[in-house]
Each structure stands twice: as C-alpha cells, then as structure tokens.
N, C-alpha and C positions, 0 to 999 in steps of 0.2 A: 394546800399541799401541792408540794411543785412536783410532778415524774422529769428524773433525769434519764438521760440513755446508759443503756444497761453495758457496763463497760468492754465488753468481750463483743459487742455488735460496732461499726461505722455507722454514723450519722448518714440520714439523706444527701445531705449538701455536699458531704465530703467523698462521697461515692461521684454526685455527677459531677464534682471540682475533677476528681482522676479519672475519668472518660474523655475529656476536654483537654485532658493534657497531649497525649500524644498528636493534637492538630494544632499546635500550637509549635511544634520544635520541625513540620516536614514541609517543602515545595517541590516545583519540576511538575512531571504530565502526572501524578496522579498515583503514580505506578513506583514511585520511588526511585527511575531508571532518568537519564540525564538525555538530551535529545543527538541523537546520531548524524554528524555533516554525512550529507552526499557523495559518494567515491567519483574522483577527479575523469573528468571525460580521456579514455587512451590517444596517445600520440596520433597525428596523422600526416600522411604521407603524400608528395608528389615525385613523379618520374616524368623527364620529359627525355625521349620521343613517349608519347604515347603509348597505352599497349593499341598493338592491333597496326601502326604506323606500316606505310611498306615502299615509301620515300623518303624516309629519312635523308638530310644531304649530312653528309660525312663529314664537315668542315665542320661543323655546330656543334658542340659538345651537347654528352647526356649529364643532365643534372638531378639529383635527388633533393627532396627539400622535405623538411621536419616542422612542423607545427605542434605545439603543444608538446615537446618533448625535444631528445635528442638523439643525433644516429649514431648506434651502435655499429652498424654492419654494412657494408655495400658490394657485392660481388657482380662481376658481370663476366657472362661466358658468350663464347662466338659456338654458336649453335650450326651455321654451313656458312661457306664463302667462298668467293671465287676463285680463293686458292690453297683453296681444298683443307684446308685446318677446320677442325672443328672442334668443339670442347673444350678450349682455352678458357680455362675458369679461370678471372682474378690478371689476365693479359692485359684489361685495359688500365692507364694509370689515373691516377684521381687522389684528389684532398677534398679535406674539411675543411671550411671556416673554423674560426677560434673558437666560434658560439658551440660546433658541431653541429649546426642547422642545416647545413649545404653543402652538398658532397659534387665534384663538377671532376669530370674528365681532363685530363691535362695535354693529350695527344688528337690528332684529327683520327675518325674511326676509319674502317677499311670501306669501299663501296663494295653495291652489291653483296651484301653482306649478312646475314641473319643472329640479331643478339639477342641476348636475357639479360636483366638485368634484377637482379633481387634484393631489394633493401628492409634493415631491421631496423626501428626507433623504441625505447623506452622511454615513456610516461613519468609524473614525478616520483609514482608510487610504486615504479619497476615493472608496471606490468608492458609490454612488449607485443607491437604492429609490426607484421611482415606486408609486403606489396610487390607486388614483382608485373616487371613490362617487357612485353616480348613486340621488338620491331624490326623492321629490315631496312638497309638503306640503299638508296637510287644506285641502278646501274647508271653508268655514266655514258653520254654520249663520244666523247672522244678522251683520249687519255694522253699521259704525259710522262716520258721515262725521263731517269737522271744519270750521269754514267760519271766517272770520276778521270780527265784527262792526266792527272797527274796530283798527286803520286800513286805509283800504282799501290797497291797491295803486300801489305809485308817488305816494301821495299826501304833500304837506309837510304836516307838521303843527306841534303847538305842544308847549313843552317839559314837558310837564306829561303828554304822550298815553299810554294805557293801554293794552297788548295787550289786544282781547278776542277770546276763541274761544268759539263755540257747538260744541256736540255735537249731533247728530239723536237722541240715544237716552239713557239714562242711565251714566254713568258709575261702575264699582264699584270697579276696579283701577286708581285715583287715582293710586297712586304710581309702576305702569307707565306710566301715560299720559303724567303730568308729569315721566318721565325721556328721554319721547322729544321734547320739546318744545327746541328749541334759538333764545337769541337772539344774534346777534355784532350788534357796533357799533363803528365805525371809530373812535370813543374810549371804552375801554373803561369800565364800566356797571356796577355792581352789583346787581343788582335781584332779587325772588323772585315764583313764582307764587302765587294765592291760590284755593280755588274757590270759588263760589258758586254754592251747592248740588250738584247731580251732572251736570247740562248746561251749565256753563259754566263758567272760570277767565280770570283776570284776571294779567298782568303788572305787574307796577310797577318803578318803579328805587327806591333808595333816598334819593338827591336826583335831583332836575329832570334831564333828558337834559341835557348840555351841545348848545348851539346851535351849526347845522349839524352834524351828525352822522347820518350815514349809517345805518338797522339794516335787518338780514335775521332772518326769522323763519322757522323751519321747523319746522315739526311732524310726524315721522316716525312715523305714524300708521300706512303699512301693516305687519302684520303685530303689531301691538299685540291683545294681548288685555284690552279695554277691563271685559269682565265675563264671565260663564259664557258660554262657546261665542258669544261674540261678538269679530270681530276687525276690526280697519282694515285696508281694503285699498288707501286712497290717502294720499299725501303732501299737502303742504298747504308754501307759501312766498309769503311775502309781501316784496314790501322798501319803505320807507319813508326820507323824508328830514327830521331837527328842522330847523327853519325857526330864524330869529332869537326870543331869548325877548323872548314880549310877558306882560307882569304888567300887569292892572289891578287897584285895589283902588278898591271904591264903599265912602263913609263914610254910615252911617246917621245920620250925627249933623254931622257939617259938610254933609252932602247933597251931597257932591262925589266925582269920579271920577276917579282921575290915572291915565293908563294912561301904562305905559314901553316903549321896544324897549331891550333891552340895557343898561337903567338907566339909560337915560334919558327926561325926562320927554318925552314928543311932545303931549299935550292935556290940557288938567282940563275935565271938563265938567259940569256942572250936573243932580242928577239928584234924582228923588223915589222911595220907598220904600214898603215896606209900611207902611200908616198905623197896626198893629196896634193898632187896638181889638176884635180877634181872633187868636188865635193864628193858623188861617190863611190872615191875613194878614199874617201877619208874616215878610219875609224872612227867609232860612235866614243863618246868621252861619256864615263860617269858608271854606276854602280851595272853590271847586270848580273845574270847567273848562268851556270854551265846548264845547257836545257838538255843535250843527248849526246851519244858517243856515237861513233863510226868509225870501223877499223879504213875503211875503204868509200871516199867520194869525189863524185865527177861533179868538177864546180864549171861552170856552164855559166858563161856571163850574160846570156840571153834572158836568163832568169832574174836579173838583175837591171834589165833594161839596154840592155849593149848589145844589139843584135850581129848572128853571124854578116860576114863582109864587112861592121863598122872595122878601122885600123885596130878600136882596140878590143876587140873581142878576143876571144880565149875560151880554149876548153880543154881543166886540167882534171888529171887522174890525180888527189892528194889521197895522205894515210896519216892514221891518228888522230882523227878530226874531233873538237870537242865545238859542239856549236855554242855559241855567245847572244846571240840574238835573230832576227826576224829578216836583216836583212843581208844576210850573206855570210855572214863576219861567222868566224870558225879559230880556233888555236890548228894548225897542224904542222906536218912535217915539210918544209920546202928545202931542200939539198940544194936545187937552184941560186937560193939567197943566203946559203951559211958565209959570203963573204961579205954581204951587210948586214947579217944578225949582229946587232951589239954596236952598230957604227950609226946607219939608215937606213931612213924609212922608204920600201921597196913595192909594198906589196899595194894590191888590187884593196886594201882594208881589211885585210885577214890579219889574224898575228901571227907570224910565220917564225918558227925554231927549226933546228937542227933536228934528226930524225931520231939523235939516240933521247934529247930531251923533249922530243913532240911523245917520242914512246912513253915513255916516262911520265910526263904530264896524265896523258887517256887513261893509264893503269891506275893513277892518283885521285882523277875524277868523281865526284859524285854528282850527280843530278842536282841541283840547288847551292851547290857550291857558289857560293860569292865571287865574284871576275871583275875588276876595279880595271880600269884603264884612267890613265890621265892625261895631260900633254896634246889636248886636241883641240880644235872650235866649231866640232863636231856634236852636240847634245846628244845621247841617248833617249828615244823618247821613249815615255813610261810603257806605254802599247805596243812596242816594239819586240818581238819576243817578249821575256818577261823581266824588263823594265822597272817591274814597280817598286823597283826601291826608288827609280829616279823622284816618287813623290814623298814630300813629309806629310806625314802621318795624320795631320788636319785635312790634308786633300783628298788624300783615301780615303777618311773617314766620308768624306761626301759623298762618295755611288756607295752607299748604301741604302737600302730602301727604309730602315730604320732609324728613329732618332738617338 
C-alpha cells in the first residue's frame, strides 16, 4: 500500500524548493541598496598677493586661481590708501580666462595701499569655496608725476594736434609706461606713441584726426614702475574736442597763402618770407602746426643766435603772432612789408601779412591747425617745434617702446 500526500498539505521538497527561491533572483551589499560614489572634493582656491603680504609691488597683478571647479565671483576693495579712498569695492579691473580658472587684474594697483580681495568658486556639484586675502602694497621710494603739455583740457583744437606728456623725472621702463597710456576717440584713430628722450613722449595718429571728433586720454600712471624703485601714484585724464580741419599752405614762391576749413578755400592772402640770403633766414619748408597765439611779441634776434651789435640784429614789437615752430618762425602782422607781401620774400623767416589779414589769421587759429609752407631748401625738422608730421608714419612708429 503506497501513502500519498494528503492533498490540502505541500510536500517537503516543495516547501524547501520556495525558501531557495528568493536567493536566487537578488545581489549588491546584502541589503538590497546599490553602493553610494563618494561626494566630489569642493573647489579650491588661490590668491596671490598672499593674505597677510605688506609689500606687495603694485606693478604685479593680483591673480585668482580655481582648481577643481570654477570662479563664480571675484571682488576686491581698497580697504586705506595713500589717497585717502577707501572702500572701493569692485574698482579694480580684471577678467577670466575662457576656462574661468583664472581671474588676473588688468591695471597696475595703487602703492601703499591696503586691499581685500574675495573670491567664490563652485565645485562640479554646486557646492561653493569662498577665500579672501587681505594685503598691502610697498610704499615706494621715490615717485613719478605725469602732466599733459598739450592739449590742455576740454580744449578744441585742430586736426593735426599731438598728445604731449611730460614726466617730472626720467623715464627707464619705457615700455611699462607706454602700455599704461590709453587714447579712445569717438571715431576710431590709428595712431602710435613716440619718446623724446626719457621725460617725455608724444602721440600721433597716422592720418589727421578726422574733424569733430571727440578723444579721452588717460594715463594710468598709479602704480607703474616707471624705473628702479620708482613708481606713479596718480592717474592723469584729459579729454579734448578736433575742431573743423583748417589747412593753410604759405607758397614761398607765388608769396601767397590759401588757407581752407574743410576744403574749402575761405581767404588767399598775400604774404612775405624768409628773404634767405642766410640759412637762418630761411623759412622751414614742409608740414608743421599752429603751436600757440599771441596777441603781443617781442621777437629779439638774440634768441635766435644774432646777438645784439651783430649788423643784423633786431628787436621787433609784432601783433597777432601764431607760432609755427621751435625756431622763431611765427605768422604776424608786419605793416613794414605790406609792399612786398605778395611780390618778395623780406622777412627774418617769419611769414609776415598785412595787419587786417595777420588779425584775421590769430582769430581763425586753433592750436594743432596744419601750417604747410613750400618753396623753400629749408627742411623742417620733425623735433622742431612740432614737426612730426615731417615723419612717415613707419618712422614714428619706431620711438615707441612697443612692438
């Protein structure tokens, strides 16, 4: 007699067959849970100057740098300075790289100067390192002003005008100075610096400013290291406006003077020249510019090399004076010569008109106004007064301290 299983119970075999199933369909820790990556190390951060720095040199920019993330934020405030600002948050200027790795000052900082500087970076995963470095930087041993000879301030001038900047001291580190120099112009300009010598450099454009034209000059001069332990501790800004282009050209040889506004003719006037039966007396030939006016000057040949007692010395009261260059040479009134105005050439190298068209000329003037003379064997040299058109624009390009 066989016993079968009583149908309303499970077999043994088939109870420990379904105990065995559920380890059969699970893996991972045990726990049913899947294993957890490690959260990504936060960004980190450099600042150079240091915190705590109390030398910093001003020429060196401050840098931020980003590891393991990228920078969100960079502010920096001038905390005390030698000239008396403080809490300029966000004054200094600065960019990113493309990556946003590297955040770098783009201006030389102030000396003697006390800053903060505070930066943010976020991590892959958002989460966000603040750092901040508090430094000072070197007073300096001797300093270096910049002053602007021409053109002055707010002044219109003419399309020809020259930046010029003096220095108080000598200048060594040429090509730092001259990268801190900026000129904008509300139509844009081409133009390069030039020096002459070590206290002073000269702008030019490479054609004429176009007329009306707005420019701003600034020369960011604090914090420049001009030569050994010498630095700028002040900014320097000028703004200026080109006037209508006025071109005169005096002919040594028709004796006549056509001046234009905007090319067109407005007067010919009749005039007389250096009578050169001496060199100098011989007007200068070639481009220069009107450098100043004077209702009233005493031309004194002594200054020119011709001393009192030589036969030909001279000491005249003229009016109306526009000077033309460095060596004497002037437009004025000479009433003496209105009977060789327009015939011959009379004069000491001056260009000499009649008194109602000398008047007339002065009132017409601008400072930088273009002054063409021709007809002479006389050069104008470029350093000569202000010259420098006599050079093409490859040669100017070369006093400058940069490539």
């Amino acid at each position: 007699m066989v016993n079968l299983p009583h149908p309303s119970r499970p077999s043994s075999a088939a109870v420990a067959l379904t105990a065995l199933l559920p380890l059969a369909g699970c893996s991972g820790d045990g726990q049913g849970r899947a294993a957890e990556r490690p959260a990504p190390p936060p960004a980190r951060l450099t600042i150079t100057p240091v915190h705590g720095t109390d030398d910093a040199r001003p020429d060196r920019p401050i840098t931020v740098q980003a590891a393991g993330g990228t920078i969100r934020q960079v502010t920096v405030s001038i905390e005390n300075g030698n000239d008396g600002k403080a809490g300029k948050a966000g004054k200094v200027e600065g960019a990113l790289n493309p990556a946003r790795t590297r955040w770098t000052s783009r201006w030389t900082l102030a000396p003697d100067t006390d800053y903060q500087v505070t930066a943010i970076a976020a991590g892959p995963d958002g989460r966000t390192t603040t750092l901040t470095s508090a430094f000072s930087t070197l007073k300096p041993k001797e300093t270096i002003r910049v002053s602007a000879a021409a053109p002055f301030d707010e002044e219109t001038v003419g399309v020809g005008m020259p930046i010029i900047l003096d220095f108080d001291r000598p200048v060594y580190n040429k090509a730092e100075v001259e990268r801190a120099l900026q000129v904008t112009a509300s139509t844009p300009v081409e133009g390069a610096w030039r020096w002459v010598g070590r206290q002073q450099v000269v702008y030019r454009t490479k054609k004429y400013w176009p007329a009306r034209t707005d420019v701003t000059v600034t020369a960011r001069m604090r914090g420049v290291r001009a030569a050994k332990d010498v630095y700028g501790t002040r900014d320097l800004k000028l703004r200026f406006r080109v006037g209508d282009e006025q071109v005169s050209t005096a002919s040594a040889r028709t004796h006549t003077m056509t001046v234009k506004r905007n090319d067109k003719t407005v007067r010919r006037i009749p005039v007389s020249m250096g009578k050169a039966t001496k060199r100098a007396y011989t007007t200068t030939n070639g481009v220069h510019l009107t450098m100043e006016k004077a209702y009233h000057v005493v031309m004194d040949s002594a200054t020119v090399g011709i001393p009192k007692g030589h036969p030909d010395y001279y000491k005249l009261d003229v009016y109306y004076a526009v000077r033309i260059s460095n060596s004497g040479e002037f437009t004025h009134s000479a009433p003496w010569s209105v009977g060789s105005q327009g015939t011959a050439n009379v004069s000491h190298g001056c260009v000499n008109m009649s008194p109602k068209n000398a008047a007339w000329f002065y009132r017409f003037s601008r400072r930088g106004d273009i002054y063409k003379i021709t007809g002479t064997d006389r050069e104008l040299e470029w350093n000569n007064g202000w010259g420098y058109w006599q050079l093409s624009w490859n040669e100017w390009r070369k006093g400058s301290a940069l490539d």
